[in-house]
N, C-alpha and C positions, 0 to 999 in steps of 0.2 A: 504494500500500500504506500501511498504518496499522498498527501494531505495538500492540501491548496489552502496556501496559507493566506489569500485573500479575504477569507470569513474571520480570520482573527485579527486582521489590522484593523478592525474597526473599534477595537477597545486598546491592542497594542500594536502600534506604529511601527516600532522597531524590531518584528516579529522574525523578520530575513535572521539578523544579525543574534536573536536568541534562541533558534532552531537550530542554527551552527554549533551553536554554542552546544546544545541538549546533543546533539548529531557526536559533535567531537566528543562529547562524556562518554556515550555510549559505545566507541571505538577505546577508550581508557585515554585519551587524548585533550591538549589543551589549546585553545585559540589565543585568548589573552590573559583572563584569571578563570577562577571556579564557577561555577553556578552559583549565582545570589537572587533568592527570590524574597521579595519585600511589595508590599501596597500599601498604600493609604490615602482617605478619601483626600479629592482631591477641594472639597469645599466641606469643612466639620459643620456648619451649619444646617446641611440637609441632611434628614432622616435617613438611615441605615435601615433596611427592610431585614432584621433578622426572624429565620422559620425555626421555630422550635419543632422538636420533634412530634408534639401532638397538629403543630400548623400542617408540615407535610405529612402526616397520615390521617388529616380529615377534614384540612382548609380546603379551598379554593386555588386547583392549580393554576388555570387560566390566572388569574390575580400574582402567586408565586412568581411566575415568570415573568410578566411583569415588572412585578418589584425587582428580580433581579438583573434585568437589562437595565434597570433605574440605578442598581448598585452599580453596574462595571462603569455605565456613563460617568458617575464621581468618584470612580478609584482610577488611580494611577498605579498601573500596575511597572513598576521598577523593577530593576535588574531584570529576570528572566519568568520573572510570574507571568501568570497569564487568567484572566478571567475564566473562573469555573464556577460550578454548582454542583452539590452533592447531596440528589432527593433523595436522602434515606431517612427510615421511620425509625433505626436505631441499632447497636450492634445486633440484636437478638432477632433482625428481622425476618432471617430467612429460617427460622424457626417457627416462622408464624404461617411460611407457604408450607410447609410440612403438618400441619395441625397443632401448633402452637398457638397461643394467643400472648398478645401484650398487656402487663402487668405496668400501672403509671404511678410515680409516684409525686401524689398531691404537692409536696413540700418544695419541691423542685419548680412550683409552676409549670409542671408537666413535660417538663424538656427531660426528666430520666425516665426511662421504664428498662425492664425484663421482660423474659419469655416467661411464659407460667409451664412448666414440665408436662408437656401430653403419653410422655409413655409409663407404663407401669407395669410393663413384663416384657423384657426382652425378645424372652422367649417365644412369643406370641404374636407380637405387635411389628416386627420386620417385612415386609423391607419400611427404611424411610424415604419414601418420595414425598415429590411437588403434585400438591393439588391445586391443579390450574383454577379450581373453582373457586380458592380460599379468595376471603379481599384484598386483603394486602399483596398479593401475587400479581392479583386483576388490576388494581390502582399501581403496582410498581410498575408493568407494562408499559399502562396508560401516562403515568407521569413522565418517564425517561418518553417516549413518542411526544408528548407535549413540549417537555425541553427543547428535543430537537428538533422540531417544530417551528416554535419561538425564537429561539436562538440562532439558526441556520448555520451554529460551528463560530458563531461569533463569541460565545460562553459555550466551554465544553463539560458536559455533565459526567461529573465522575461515576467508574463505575462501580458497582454494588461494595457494600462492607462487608467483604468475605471471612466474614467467621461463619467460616466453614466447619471443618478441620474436625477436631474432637469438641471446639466451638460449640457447634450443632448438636452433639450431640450430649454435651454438657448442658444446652438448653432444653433438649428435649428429654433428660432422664432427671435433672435435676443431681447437683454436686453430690449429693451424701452417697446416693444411689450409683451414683456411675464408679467412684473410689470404689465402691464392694465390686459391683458387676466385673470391674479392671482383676480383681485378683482371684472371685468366684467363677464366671464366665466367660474367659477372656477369649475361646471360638465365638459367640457371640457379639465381641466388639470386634475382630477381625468382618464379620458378615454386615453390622451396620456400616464400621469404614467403607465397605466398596459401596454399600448404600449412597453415604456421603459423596463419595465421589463425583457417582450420575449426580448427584442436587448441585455440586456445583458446574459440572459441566452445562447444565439445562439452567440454573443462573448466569453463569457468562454467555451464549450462546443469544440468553433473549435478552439481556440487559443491553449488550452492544449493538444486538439488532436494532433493538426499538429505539436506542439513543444515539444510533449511525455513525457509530465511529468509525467505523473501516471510513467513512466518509467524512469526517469532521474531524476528528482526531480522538487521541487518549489524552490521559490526564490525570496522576495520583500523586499531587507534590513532585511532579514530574513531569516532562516531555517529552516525546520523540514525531517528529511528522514522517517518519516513514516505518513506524510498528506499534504494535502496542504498547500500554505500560499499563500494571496493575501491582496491587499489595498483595501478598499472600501473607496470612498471620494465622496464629492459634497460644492464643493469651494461657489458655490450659495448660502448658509445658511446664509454666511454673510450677505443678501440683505434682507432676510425675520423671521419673529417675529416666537415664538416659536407655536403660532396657524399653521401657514402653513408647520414650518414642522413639527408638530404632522401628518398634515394631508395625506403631502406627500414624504417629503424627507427622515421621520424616517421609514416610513412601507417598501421602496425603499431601504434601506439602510441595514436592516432589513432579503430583501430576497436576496439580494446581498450577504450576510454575512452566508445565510442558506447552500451554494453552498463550504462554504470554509470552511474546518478545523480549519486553523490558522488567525484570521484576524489582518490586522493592518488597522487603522485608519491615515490617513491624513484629517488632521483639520488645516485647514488653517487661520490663521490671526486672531488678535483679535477681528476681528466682529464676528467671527462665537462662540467667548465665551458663548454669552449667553445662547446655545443649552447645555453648561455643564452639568444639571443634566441630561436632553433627551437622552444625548449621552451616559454616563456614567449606564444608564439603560438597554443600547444592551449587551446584554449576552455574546454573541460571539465575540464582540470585545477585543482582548487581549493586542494589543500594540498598543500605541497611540504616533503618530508620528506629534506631533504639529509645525506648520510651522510658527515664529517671524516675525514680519516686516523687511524688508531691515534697516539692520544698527544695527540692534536690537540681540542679546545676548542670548542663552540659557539659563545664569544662570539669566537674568531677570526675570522666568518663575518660579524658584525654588520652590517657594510659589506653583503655580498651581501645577506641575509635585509630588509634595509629597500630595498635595490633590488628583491628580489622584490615586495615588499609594494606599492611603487611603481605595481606590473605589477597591481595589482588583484587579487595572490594571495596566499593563506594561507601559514604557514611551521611548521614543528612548531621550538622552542629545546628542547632538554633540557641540563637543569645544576643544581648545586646550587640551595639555598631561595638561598643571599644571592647566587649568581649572576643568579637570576632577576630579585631587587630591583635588582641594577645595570642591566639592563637594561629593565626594568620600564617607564620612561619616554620611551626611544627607539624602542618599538615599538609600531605600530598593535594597541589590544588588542582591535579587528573582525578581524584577519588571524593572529594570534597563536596556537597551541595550546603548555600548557609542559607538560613533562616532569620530573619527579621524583621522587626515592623516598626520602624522608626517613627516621629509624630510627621514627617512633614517632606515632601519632596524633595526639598532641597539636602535634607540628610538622606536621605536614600539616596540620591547622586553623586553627592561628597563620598561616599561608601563606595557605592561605584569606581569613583574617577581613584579613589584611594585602593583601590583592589587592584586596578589595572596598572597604577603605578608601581606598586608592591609585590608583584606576582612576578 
């Protein structure tokens, strides 16, 4: 595939010169400095149309989209970012096309929910497929086809929040349940795994259909205009020793990763450390997007992120502008994506001009 990057000059201008840029990362190569992605409105006095998660699984999409062609028209989108949207109703969502339901929690004004556990005998209740007929299955359809609709690849809709993996089926048997099932039944979670698999194959297959990216483009804190890019994660790892997921999370992670051109990694938390060398072995993962504890520092990670880097893999750092100068010279800037969100355009371009000077 070959993107026409004509739909996206219309939020960013300088699109030629930031698709090179994504182009050379993905080759392990550098044009001028690293990938730096930053926005911010470009006028603080008009409204920010944020969707909470109860907005996209039961507002008014036509309106949605809307509000966010309203958003990209007053962001500036700097260094290498690029106007997106991402309709999802929440991690647990694709537990709810399988016969899960969403569980919201009040306190949050409704932007956290869970899946509520639909199985309760393994043994019984196999295979886990998509029921086309579920709502949330029918409106995810319907929404990602709305997007790219309204948008025409001018905002690219990211695709689905793949918590997949053991994910899914941490949602669908619920935590207590599944730790027994792992040491009581474990032919059992072998049979669900391939289950899992098809659900995410038959999620990627109609998320991208319906949101045309083969024709608009991808997009996951990432670029490429001539492949895909998507996440693969599975937050669960942290629960379980590097046997179980040799056995199940790696080969799942694995065929996840077979379906995508460009992958990035979300690795969460420092329990899920231990799987370091397992993880660092998938071929296809390219960027690794490690997620700190609350409170917790990117540059606490420095040590790990230059060991990644070591492995011949990418790393995403997000943290302030002078954050980024401190470590600006102890990171490979072929492996390097930065993260930041400055108050004001002119600091995201001083960041810029100071990246390319210093690279």
């Amino acid at each position: 595939m070959k993107v026409n990057l004509d739909n996206l000059r219309r939020f960013k201008p300088d699109i030629e010169q930031s698709a090179k840029r994504w182009d050379a990362f993905w080759q392990g190569e550098l044009i001028d400095r690293p990938i730096l992605l930053s926005n911010c409105p470009k006028d603080k006095s008009k409204p920010y149309h944020y969707h909470t998660y109860k907005e996209r699984s039961f507002g008014d999409m036509d309106k949605m989209t809307r509000e966010v062609l309203e958003n990209a028209e007053n962001t500036y989108f700097g260094g290498d970012s690029i106007a997106t949207y991402w309709p999802s109703f929440g991690a647990d969502e694709i537990s709810t096309y399988c016969g899960g339901k969403l569980v919201w929690n009040e306190d949050s004004n409704m932007d956290t929910n869970w899946a509520e556990p639909f199985i309760t005998d393994l043994s019984t209740q196999l295979p886990i497929t998509i029921n086309e007929n579920s709502p949330n299955w029918k409106r995810m359809v319907e929404f990602y086809g709305k997007c790219a609709d309204a948008f025409r690849g001018s905002v690219l809709p990211r695709p689905l929040d793949f918590h997949t993996n053991m994910d899914l089926l941490l949602a669908a048997r619920g935590s207590e349940q599944l730790c027994f099932d792992l040491i009581e039944t474990p032919e059992l979670i072998d049979r669900a795994m391939e289950d899992i698999r098809g659900v995410f194959k038959k999620c990627w297959e109609t998320c991208t259909t319906a949101g045309r990216m083969d024709e608009f483009g991808y997009y996951f804190d990432a670029f490429s205009s001539t492949g895909s890019v998507a996440c693969v994660s599975c937050d669960f790892i942290a629960m379980i020793g590097p046997e179980m997921f040799r056995r199940w999370a790696m080969p799942t992670m694995e065929y996840e990763a077979s379906f995508i051109d460009h992958v990035v990694l979300h690795w969460d938390g420092p329990g899920a450390l231990k799987h370091y060398e397992d993880l660092m072995s998938i071929d296809k993962i390219h960027l690794v997007a490690y997620v700190p504890n609350p409170f917790e520092t990117h540059l606490q990670y420095l040590d790990l992120y230059k060991k990644v880097q070591s492995r011949g893999k990418a790393i995403a750092f997000t943290g302030s502008p002078e954050m980024i100068k401190q470590v600006h010279k102890e990171l490979d800037p072929r492996l390097t994506v930065y993260m930041t969100w400055p108050g004001s355009v002119g600091e995201i371009d001083a960041l810029d001009e100071w990246m390319i000077k210093n690279t």
